[in-house]
Steps between C-alpha positions, in 0.01 A plus 500: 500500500826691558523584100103600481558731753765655312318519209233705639732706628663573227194531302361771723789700527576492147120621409471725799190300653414441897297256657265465796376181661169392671515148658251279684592127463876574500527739806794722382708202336462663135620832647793355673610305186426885307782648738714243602733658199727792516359822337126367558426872616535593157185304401285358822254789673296347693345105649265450688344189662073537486412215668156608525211568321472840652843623422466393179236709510658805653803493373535382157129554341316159475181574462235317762258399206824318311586285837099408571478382117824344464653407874817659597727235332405556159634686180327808548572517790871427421479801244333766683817402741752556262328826370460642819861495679599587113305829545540540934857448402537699174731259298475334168405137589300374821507125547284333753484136651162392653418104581478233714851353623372290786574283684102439489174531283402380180637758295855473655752583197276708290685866448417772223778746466414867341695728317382839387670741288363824357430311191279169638438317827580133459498170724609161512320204658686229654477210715803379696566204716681421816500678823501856616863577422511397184198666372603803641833419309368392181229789461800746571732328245212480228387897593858584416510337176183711395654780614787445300284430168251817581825699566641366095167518396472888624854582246277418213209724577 
């Protein structure tokens, strides 16, 4: 993950771009990974951990009527995450992770990860095995790859 890390790195210094996280399922892990590198200041404004439905709220936007019709671990929701530390934070890409990493339910392992831009809002579905940890882990590594594509994808545009 070392080398994807310093790709987006690179890839937002070289294009000028920051980036603000909003986390549920992976309490701060995605953030840590985001500034475990030298220079991450240059890039990385703002995390933050919205464990609940009402800070989610507060904070970053999500509308009330988009968790009642589609549950808090969904895409939309996952989107109007993503958009709304984007715009709190005022950077160029918001990613958000929301999901179920367990160690109990039925729905243990599903995740949707957001990323908003000023061009689109976009979200990934995924289901991951094994226990807490390594969803956590695997949701982080797979967010970072997206970022990484959204960031290559955001050259072109």
């Amino acid at each position: 993950m070392e080398i994807v890390l310093k790709n987006i790195k690179e890839g937002l210094d070289a294009q000028g771009l920051t980036v603000a996280v909003a986390e549920s399922c992976t309490g701060g892990s995605l953030a840590s990974m985001l500034t475990s590198i030298p220079g991450a200041s240059n890039y990385f404004v703002l995390g933050c951990v919205t464990y609940t439905e009402d800070m989610k709220k507060k904070l970053l936007g999500v509308q009330q009527k988009t968790l009642d019709l589609h549950t808090v671990v969904s895409a939309e929701v996952a989107m109007e995450m993503a958009e709304g530390v984007r715009k709190l934070a005022g950077t160029d890409i918001g990613i958000a992770t929301t999901g179920y990493a367990g160690p109990d339910g039925k729905d243990v392992g599903r995740v949707y990860i957001g990323i908003s831009t000023k061009y689109r809002n976009t979200f990934y579905a995924m289901h991951y095995a094994g226990d807490r940890g390594e969803i956590i882990s695997e949701v982080c590594d797979n967010a970072l790859m997206m970022l990484k594509c959204e960031i290559r994808e955001l050259r072109v545009e």
